[in-house]
PDB file of N, CA, C and O in Angstrom:
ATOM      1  N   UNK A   1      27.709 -58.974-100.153  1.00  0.00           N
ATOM      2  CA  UNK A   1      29.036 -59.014 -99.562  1.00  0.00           C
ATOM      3  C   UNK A   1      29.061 -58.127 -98.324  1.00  0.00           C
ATOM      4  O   UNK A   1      28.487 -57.039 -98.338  1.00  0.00           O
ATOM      5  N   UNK A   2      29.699 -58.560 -97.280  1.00  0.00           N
ATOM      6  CA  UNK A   2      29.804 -58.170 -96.291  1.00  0.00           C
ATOM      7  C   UNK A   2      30.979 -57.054 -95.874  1.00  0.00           C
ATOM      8  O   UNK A   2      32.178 -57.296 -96.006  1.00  0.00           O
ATOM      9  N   UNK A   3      30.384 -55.639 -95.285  1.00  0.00           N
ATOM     10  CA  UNK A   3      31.608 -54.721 -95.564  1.00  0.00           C
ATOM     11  C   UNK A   3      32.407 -54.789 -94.335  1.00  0.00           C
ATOM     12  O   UNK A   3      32.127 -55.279 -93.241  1.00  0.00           O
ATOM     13  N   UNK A   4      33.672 -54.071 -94.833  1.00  0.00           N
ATOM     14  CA  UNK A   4      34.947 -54.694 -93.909  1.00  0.00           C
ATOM     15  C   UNK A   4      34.756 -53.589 -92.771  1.00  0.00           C
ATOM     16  O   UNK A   4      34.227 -52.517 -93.066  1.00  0.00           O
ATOM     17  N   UNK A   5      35.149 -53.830 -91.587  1.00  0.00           N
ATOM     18  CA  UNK A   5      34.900 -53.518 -90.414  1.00  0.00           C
ATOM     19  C   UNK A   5      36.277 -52.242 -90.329  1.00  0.00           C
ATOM     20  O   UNK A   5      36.099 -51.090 -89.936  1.00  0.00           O
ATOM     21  N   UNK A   6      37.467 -52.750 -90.748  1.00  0.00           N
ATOM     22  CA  UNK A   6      38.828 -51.967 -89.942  1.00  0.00           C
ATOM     23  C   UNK A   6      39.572 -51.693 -91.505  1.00  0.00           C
ATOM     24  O   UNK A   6      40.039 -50.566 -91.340  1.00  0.00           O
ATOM     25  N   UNK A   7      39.840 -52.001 -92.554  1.00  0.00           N
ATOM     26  CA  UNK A   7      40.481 -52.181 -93.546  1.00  0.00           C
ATOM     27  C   UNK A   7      41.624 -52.979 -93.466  1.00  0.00           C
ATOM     28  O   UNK A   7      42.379 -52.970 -94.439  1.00  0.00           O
ATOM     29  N   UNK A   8      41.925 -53.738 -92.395  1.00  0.00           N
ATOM     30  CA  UNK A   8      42.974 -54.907 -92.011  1.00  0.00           C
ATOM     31  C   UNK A   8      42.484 -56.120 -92.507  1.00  0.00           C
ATOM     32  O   UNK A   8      41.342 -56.559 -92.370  1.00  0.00           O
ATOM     33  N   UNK A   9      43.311 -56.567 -93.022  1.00  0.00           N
ATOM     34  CA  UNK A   9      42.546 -57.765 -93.891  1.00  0.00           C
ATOM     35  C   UNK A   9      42.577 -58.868 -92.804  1.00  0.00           C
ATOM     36  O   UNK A   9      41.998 -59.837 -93.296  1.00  0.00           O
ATOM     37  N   UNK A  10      43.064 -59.210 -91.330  1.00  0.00           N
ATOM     38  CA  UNK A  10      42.662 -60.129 -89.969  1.00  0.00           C
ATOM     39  C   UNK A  10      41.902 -59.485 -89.265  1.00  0.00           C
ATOM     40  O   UNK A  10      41.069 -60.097 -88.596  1.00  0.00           O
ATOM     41  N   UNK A  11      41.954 -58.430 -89.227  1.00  0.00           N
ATOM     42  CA  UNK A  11      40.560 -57.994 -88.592  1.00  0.00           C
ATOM     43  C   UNK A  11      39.935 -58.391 -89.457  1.00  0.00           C
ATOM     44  O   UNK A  11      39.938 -59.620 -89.384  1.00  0.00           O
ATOM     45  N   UNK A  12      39.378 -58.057 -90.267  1.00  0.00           N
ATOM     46  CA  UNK A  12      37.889 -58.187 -91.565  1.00  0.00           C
ATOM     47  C   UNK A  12      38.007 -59.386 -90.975  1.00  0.00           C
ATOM     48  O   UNK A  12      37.071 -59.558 -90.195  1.00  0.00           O
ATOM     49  N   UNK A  13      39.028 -60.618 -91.024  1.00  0.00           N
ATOM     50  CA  UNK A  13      38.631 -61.393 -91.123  1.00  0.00           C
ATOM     51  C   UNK A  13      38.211 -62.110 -89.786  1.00  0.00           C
ATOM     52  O   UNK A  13      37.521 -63.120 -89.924  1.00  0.00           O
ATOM     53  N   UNK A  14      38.489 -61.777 -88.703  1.00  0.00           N
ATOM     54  CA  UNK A  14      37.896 -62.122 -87.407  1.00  0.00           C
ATOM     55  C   UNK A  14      36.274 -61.518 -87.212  1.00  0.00           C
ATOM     56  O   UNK A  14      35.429 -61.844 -86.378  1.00  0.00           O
ATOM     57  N   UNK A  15      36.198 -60.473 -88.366  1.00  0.00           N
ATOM     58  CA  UNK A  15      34.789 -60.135 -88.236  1.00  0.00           C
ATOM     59  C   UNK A  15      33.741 -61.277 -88.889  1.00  0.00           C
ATOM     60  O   UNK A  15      32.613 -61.439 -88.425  1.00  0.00           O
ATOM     61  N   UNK A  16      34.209 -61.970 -89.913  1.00  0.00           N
ATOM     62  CA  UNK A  16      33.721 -63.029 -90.397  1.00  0.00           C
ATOM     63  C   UNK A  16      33.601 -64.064 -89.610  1.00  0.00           C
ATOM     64  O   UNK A  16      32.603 -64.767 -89.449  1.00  0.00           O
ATOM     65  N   UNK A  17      34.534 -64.140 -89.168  1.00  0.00           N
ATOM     66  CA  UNK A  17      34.202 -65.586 -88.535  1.00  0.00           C
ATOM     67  C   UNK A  17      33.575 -65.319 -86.752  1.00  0.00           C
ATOM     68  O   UNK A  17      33.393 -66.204 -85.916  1.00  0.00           O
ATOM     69  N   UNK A  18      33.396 -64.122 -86.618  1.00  0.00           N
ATOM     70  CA  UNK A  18      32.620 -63.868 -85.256  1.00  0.00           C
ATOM     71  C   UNK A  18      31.767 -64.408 -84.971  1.00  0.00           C
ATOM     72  O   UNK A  18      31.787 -64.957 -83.869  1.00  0.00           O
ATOM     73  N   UNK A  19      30.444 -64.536 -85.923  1.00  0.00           N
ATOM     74  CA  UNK A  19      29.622 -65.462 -85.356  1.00  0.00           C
ATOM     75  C   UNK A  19      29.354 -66.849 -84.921  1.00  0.00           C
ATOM     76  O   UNK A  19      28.384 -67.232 -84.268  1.00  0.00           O
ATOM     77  N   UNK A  20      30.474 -67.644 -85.430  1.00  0.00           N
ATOM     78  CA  UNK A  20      30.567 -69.061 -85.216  1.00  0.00           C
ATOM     79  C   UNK A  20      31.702 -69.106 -83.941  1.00  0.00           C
ATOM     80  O   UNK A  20      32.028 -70.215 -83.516  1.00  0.00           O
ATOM     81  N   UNK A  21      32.095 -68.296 -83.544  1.00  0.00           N
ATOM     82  CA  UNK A  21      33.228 -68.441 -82.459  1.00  0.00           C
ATOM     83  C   UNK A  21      32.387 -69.059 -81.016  1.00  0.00           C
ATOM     84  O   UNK A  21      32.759 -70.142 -80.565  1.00  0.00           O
ATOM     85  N   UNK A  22      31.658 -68.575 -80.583  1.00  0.00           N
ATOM     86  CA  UNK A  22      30.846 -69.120 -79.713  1.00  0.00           C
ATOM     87  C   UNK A  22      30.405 -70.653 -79.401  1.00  0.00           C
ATOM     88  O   UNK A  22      30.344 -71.250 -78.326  1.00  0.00           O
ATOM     89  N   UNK A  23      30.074 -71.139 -80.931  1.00  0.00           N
ATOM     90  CA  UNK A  23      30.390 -72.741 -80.408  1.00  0.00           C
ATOM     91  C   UNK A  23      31.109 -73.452 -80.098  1.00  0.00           C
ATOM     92  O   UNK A  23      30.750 -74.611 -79.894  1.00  0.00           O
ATOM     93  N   UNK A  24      32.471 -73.051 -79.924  1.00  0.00           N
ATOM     94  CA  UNK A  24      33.813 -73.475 -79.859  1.00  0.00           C
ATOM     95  C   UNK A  24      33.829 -73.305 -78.222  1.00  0.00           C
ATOM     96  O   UNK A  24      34.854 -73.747 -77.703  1.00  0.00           O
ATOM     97  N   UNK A  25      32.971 -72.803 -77.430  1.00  0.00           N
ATOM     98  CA  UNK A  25      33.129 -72.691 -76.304  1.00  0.00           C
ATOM     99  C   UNK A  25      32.081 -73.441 -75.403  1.00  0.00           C
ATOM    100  O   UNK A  25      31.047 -73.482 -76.070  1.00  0.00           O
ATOM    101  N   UNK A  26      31.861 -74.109 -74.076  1.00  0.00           N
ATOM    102  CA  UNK A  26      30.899 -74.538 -73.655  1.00  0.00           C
ATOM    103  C   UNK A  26      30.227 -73.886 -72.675  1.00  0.00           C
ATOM    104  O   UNK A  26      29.447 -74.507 -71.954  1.00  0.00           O
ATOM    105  N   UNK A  27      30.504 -72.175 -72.483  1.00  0.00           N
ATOM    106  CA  UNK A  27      30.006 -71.374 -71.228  1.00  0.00           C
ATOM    107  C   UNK A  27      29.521 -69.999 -72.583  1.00  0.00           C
ATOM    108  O   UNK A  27      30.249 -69.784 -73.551  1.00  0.00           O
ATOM    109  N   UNK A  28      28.322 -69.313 -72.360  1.00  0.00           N
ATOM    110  CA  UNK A  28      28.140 -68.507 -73.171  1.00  0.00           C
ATOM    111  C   UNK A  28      29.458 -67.348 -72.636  1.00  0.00           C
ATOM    112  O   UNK A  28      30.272 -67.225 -71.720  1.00  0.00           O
ATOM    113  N   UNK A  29      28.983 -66.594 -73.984  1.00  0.00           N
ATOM    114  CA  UNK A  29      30.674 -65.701 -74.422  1.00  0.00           C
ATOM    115  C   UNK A  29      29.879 -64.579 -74.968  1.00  0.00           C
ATOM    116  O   UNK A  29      28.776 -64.794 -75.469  1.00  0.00           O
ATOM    117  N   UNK A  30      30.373 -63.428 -74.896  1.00  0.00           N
ATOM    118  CA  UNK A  30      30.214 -61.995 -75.533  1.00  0.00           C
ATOM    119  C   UNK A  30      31.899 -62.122 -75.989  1.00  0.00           C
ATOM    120  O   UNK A  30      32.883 -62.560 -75.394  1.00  0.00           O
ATOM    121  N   UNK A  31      31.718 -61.579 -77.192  1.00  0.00           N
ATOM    122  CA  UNK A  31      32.806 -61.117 -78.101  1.00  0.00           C
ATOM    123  C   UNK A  31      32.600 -59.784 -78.964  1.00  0.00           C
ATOM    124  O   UNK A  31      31.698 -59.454 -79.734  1.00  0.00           O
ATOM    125  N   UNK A  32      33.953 -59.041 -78.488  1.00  0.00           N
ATOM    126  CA  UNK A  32      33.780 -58.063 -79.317  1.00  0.00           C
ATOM    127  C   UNK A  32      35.705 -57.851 -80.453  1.00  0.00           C
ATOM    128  O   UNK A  32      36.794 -58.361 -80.190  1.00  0.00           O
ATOM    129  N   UNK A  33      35.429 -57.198 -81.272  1.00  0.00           N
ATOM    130  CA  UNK A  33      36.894 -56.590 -82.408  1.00  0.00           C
ATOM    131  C   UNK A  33      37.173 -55.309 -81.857  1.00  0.00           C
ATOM    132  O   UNK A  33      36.327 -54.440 -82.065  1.00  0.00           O
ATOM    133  N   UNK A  34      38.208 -55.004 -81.180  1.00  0.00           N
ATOM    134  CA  UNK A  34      39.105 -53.969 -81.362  1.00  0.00           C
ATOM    135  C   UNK A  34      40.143 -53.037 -81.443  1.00  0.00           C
ATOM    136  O   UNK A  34      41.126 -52.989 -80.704  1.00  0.00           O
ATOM    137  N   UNK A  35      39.896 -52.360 -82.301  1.00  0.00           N
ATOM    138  CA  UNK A  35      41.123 -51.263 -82.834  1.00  0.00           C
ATOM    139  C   UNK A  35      42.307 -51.036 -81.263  1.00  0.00           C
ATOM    140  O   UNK A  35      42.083 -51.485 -80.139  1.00  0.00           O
ATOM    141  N   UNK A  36      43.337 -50.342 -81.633  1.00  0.00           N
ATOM    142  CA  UNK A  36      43.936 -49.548 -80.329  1.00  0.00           C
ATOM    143  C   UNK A  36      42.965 -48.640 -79.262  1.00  0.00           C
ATOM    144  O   UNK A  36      43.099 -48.389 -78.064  1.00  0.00           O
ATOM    145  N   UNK A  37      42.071 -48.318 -80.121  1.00  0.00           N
ATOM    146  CA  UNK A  37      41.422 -47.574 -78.993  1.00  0.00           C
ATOM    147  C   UNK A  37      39.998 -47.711 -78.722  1.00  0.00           C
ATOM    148  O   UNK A  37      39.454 -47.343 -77.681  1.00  0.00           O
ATOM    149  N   UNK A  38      39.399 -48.285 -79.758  1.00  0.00           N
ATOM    150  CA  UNK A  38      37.653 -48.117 -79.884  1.00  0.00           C
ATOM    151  C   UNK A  38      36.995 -50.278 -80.540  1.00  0.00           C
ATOM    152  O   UNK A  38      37.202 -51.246 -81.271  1.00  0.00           O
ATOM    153  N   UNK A  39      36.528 -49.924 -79.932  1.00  0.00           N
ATOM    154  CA  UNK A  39      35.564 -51.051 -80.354  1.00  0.00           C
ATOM    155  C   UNK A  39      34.877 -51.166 -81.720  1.00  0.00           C
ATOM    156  O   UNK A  39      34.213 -50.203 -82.107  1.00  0.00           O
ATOM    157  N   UNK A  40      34.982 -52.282 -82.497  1.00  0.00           N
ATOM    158  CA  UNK A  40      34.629 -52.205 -84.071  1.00  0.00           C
ATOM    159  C   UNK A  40      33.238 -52.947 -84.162  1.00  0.00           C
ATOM    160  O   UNK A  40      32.475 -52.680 -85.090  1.00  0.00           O
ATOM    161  N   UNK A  41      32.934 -53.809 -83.271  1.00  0.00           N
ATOM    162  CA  UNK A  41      32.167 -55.145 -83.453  1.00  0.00           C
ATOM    163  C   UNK A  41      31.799 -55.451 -81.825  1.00  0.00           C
ATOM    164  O   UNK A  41      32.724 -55.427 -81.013  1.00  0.00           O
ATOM    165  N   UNK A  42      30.621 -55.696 -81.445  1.00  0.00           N
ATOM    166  CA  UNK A  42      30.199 -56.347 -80.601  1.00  0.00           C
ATOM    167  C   UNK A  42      29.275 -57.283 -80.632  1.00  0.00           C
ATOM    168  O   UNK A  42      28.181 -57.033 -81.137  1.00  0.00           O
ATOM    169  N   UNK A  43      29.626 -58.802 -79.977  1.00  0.00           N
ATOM    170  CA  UNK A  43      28.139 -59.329 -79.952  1.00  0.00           C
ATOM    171  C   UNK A  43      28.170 -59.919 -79.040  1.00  0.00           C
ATOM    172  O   UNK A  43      29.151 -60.639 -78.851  1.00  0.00           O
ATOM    173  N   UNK A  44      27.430 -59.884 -78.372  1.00  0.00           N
ATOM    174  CA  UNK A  44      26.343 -60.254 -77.097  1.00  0.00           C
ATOM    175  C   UNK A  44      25.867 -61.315 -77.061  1.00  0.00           C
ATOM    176  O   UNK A  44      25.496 -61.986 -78.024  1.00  0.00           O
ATOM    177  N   UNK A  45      25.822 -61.612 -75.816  1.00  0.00           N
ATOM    178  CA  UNK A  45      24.985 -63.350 -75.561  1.00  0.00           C
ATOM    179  C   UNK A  45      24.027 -62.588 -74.364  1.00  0.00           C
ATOM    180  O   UNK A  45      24.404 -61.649 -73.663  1.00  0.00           O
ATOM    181  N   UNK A  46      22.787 -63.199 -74.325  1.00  0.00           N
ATOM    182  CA  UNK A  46      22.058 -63.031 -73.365  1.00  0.00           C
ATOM    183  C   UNK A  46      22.545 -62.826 -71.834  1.00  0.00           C
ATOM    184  O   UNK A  46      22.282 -61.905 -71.061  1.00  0.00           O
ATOM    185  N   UNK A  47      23.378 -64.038 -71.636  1.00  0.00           N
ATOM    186  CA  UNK A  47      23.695 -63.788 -70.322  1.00  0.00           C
ATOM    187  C   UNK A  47      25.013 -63.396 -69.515  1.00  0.00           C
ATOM    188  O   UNK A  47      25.343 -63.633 -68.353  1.00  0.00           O
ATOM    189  N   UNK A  48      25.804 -62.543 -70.802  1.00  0.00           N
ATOM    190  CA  UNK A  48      26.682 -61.692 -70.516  1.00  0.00           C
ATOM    191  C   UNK A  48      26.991 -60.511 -71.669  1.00  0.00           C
ATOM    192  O   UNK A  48      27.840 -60.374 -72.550  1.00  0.00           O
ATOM    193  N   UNK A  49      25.664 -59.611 -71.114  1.00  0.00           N
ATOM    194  CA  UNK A  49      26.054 -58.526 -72.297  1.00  0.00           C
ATOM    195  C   UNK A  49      26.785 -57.416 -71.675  1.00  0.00           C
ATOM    196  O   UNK A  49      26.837 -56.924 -70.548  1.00  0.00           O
ATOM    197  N   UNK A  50      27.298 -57.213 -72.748  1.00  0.00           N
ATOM    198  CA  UNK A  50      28.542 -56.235 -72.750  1.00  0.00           C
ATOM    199  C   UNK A  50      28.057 -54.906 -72.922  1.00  0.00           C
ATOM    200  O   UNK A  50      27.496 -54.503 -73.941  1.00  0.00           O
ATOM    201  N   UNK A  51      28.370 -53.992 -71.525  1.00  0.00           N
ATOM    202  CA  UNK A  51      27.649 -52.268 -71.535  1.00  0.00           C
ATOM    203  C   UNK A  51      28.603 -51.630 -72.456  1.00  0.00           C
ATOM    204  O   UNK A  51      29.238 -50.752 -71.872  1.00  0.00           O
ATOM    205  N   UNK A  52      28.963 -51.786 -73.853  1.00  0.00           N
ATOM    206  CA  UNK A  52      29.360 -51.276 -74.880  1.00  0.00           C
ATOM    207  C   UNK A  52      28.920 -51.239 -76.029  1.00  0.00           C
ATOM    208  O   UNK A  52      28.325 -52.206 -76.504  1.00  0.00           O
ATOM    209  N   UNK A  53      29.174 -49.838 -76.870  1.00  0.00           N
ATOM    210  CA  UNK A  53      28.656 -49.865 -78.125  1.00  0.00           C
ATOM    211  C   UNK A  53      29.662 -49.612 -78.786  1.00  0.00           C
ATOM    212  O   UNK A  53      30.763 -49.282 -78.344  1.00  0.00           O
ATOM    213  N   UNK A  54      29.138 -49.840 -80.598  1.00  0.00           N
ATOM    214  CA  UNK A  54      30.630 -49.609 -81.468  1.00  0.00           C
ATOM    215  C   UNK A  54      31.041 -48.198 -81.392  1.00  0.00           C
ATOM    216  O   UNK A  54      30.148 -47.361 -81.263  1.00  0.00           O
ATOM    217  N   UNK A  55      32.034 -47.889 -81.442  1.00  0.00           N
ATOM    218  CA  UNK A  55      32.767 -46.776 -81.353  1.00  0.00           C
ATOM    219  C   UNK A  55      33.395 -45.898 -79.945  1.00  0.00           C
ATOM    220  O   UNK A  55      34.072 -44.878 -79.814  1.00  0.00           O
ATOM    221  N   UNK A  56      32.672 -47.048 -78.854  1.00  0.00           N
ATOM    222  CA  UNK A  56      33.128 -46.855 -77.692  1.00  0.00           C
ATOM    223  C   UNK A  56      34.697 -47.287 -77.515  1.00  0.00           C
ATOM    224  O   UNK A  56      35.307 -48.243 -77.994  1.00  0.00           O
ATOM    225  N   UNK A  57      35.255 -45.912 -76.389  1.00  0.00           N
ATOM    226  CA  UNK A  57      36.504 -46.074 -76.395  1.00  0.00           C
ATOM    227  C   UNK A  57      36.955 -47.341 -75.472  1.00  0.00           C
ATOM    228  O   UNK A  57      36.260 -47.349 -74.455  1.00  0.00           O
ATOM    229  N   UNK A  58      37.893 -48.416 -75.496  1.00  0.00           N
ATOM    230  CA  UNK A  58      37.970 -49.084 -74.419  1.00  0.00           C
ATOM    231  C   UNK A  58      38.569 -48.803 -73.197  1.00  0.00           C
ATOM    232  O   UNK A  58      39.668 -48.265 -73.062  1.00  0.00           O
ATOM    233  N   UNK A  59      37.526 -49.331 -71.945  1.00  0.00           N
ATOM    234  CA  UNK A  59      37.735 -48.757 -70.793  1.00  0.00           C
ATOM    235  C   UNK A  59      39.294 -49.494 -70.176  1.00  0.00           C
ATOM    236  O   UNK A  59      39.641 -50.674 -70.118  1.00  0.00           O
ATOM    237  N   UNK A  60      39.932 -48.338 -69.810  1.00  0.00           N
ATOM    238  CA  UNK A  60      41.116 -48.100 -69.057  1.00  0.00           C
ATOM    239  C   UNK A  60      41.396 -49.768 -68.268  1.00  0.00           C
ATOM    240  O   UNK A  60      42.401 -50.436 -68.509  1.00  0.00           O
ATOM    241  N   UNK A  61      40.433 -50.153 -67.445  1.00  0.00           N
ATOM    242  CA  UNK A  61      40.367 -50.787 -65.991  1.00  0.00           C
ATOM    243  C   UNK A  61      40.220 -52.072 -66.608  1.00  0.00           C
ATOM    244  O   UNK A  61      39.702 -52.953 -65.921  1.00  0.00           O
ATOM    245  N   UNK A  62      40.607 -52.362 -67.863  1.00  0.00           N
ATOM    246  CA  UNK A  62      39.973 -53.777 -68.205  1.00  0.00           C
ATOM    247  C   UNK A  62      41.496 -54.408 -69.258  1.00  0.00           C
ATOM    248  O   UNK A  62      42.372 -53.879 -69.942  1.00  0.00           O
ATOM    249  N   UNK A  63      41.047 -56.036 -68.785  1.00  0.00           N
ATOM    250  CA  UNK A  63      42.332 -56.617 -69.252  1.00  0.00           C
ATOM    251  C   UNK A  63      42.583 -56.485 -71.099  1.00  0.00           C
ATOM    252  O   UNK A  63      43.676 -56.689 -71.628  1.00  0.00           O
ATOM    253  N   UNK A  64      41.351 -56.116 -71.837  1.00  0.00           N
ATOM    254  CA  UNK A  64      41.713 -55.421 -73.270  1.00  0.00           C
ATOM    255  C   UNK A  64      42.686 -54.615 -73.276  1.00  0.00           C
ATOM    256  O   UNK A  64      43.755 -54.732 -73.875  1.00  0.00           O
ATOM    257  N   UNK A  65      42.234 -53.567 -72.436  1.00  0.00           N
ATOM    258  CA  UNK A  65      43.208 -52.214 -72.023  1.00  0.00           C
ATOM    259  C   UNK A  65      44.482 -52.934 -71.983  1.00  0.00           C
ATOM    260  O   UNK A  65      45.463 -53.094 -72.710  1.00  0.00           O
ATOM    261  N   UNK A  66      44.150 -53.222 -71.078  1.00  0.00           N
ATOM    262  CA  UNK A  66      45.703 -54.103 -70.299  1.00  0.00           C
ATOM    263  C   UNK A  66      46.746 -54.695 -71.583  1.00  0.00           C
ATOM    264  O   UNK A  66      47.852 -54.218 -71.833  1.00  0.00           O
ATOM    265  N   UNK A  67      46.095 -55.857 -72.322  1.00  0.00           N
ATOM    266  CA  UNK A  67      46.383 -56.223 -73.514  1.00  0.00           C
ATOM    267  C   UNK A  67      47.160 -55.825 -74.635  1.00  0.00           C
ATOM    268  O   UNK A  67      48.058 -56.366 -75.280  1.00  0.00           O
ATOM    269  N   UNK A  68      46.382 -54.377 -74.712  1.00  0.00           N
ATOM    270  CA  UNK A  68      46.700 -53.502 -75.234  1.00  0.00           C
ATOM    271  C   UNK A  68      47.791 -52.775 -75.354  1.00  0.00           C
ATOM    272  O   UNK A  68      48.508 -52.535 -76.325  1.00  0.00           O
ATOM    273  N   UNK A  69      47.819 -52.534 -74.533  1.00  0.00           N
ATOM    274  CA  UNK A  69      48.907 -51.369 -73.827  1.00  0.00           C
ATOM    275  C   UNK A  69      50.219 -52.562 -73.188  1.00  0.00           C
ATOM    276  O   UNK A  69      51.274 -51.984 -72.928  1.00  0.00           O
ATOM    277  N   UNK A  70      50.223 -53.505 -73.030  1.00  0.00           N
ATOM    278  CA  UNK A  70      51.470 -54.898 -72.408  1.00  0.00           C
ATOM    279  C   UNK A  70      52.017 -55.130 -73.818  1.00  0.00           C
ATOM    280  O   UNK A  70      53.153 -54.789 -74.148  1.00  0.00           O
ATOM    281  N   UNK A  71      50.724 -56.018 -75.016  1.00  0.00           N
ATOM    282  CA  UNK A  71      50.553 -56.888 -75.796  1.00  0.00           C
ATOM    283  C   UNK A  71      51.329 -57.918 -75.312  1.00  0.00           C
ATOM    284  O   UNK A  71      52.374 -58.235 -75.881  1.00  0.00           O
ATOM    285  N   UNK A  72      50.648 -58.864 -73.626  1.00  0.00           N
ATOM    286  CA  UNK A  72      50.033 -59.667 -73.499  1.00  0.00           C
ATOM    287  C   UNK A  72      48.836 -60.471 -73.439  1.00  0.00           C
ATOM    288  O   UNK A  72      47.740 -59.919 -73.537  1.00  0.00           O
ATOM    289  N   UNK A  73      48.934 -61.741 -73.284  1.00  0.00           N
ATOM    290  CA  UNK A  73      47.520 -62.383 -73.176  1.00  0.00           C
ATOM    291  C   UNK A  73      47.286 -61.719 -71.584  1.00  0.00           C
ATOM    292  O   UNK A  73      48.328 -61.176 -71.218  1.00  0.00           O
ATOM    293  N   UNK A  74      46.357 -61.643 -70.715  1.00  0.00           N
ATOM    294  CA  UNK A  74      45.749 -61.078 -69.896  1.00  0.00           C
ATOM    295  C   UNK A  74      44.507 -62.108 -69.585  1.00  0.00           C
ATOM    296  O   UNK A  74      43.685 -62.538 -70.394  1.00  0.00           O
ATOM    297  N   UNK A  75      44.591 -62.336 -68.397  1.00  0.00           N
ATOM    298  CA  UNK A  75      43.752 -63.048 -67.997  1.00  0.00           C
ATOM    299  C   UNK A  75      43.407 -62.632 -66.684  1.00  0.00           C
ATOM    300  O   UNK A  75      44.088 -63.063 -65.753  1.00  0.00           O
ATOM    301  N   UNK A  76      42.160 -61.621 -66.390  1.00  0.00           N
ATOM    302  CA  UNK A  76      41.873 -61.221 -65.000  1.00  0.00           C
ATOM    303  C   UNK A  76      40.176 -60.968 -64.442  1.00  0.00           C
ATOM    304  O   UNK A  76      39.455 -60.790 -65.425  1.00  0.00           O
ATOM    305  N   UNK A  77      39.525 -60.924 -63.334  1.00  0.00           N
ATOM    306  CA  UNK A  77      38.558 -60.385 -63.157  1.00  0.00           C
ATOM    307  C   UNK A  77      38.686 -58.851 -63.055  1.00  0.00           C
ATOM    308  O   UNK A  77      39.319 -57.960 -62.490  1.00  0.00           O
ATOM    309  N   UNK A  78      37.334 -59.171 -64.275  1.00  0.00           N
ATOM    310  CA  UNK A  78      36.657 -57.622 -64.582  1.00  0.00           C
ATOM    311  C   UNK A  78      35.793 -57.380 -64.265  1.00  0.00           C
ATOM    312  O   UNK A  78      34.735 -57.882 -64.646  1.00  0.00           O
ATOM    313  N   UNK A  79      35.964 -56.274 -63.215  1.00  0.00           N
ATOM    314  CA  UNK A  79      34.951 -55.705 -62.270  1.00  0.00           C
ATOM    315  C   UNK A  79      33.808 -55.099 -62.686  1.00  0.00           C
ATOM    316  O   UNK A  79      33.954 -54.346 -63.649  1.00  0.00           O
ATOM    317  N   UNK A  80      32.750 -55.206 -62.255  1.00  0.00           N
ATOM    318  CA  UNK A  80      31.328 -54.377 -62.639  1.00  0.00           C
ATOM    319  C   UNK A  80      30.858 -53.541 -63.107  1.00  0.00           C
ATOM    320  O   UNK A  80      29.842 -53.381 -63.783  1.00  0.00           O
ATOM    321  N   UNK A  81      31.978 -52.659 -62.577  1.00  0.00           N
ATOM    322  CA  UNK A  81      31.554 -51.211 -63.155  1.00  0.00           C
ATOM    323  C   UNK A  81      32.204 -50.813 -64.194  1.00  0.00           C
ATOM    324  O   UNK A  81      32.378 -49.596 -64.264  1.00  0.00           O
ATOM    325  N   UNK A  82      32.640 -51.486 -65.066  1.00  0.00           N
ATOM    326  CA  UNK A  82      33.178 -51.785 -66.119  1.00  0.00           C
ATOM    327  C   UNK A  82      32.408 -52.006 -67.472  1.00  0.00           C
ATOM    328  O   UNK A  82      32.611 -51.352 -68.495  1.00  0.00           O
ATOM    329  N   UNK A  83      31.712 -52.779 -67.363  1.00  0.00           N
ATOM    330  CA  UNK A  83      30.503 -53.336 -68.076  1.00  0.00           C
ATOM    331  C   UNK A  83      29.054 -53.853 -67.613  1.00  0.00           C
ATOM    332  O   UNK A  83      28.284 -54.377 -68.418  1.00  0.00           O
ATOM    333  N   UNK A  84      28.768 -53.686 -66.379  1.00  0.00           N
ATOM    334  CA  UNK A  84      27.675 -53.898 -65.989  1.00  0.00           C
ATOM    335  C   UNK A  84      27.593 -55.127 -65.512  1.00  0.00           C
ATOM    336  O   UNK A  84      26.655 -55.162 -64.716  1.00  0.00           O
ATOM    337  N   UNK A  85      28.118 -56.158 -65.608  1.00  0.00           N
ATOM    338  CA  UNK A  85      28.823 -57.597 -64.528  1.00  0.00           C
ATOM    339  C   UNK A  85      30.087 -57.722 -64.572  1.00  0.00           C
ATOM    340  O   UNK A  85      30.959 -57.234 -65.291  1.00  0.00           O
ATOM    341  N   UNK A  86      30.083 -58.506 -63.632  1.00  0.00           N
ATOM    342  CA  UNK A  86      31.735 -58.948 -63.393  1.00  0.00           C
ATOM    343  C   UNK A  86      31.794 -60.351 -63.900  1.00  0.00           C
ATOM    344  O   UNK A  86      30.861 -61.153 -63.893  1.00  0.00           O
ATOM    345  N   UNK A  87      33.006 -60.548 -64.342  1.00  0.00           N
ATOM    346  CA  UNK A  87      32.981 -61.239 -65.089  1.00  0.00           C
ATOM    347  C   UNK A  87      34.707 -62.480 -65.592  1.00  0.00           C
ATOM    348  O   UNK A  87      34.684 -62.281 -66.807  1.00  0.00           O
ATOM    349  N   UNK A  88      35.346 -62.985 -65.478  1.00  0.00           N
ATOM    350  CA  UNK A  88      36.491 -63.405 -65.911  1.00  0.00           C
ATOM    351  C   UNK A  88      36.924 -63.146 -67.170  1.00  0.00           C
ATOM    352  O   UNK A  88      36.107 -63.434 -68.044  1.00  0.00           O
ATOM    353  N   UNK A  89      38.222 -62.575 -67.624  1.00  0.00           N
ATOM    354  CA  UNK A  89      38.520 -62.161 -69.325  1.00  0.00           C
ATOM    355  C   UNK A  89      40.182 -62.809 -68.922  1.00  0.00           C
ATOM    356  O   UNK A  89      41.061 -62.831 -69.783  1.00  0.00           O
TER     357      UNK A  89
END
């Protein structure tokens, strides 16, 4: 059995179904889970990995942040120095 990531029973459960989310899309995708402030879950695709690890706080300059802190959807370019490409979120 697979242990729970946040103790939220939609988080846990977006952690489950993380790995199949990617086929649902036709451009590779990095996906990550997180909390108000820190990152729970990351996974990576070859050709957009994400300069984050778990427990990293999320950076200020990015539409998560943004997300976050609105709780809107957010849709913007995210600049480089952010994560190491730029990228559309």
């Amino acid at each position: 059995m697979m242990a729970n990531i946040s103790g939220n029973e939609l988080m846990d459960s977006f952690d489950k179904v993380l790995p199949y989310l990617p086929i649902l899309f036709d451009n590779d995708i990095s996906l990550s889970i997180i909390d108000t402030k820190k990152y729970l879950k990351i996974q990576n695709c070859e050709a957009l990995p994400l300069k984050a690890d778990i427990g990293d706080p999320v950076p200020t300059g990015g539409a998560a942040f943004e997300a976050l802190k609105t709780g809107n959807v957010i849709i913007k370019d995210v600049p480089k120095e952010l994560y190491g490409m730029e990228f559309k979120l």
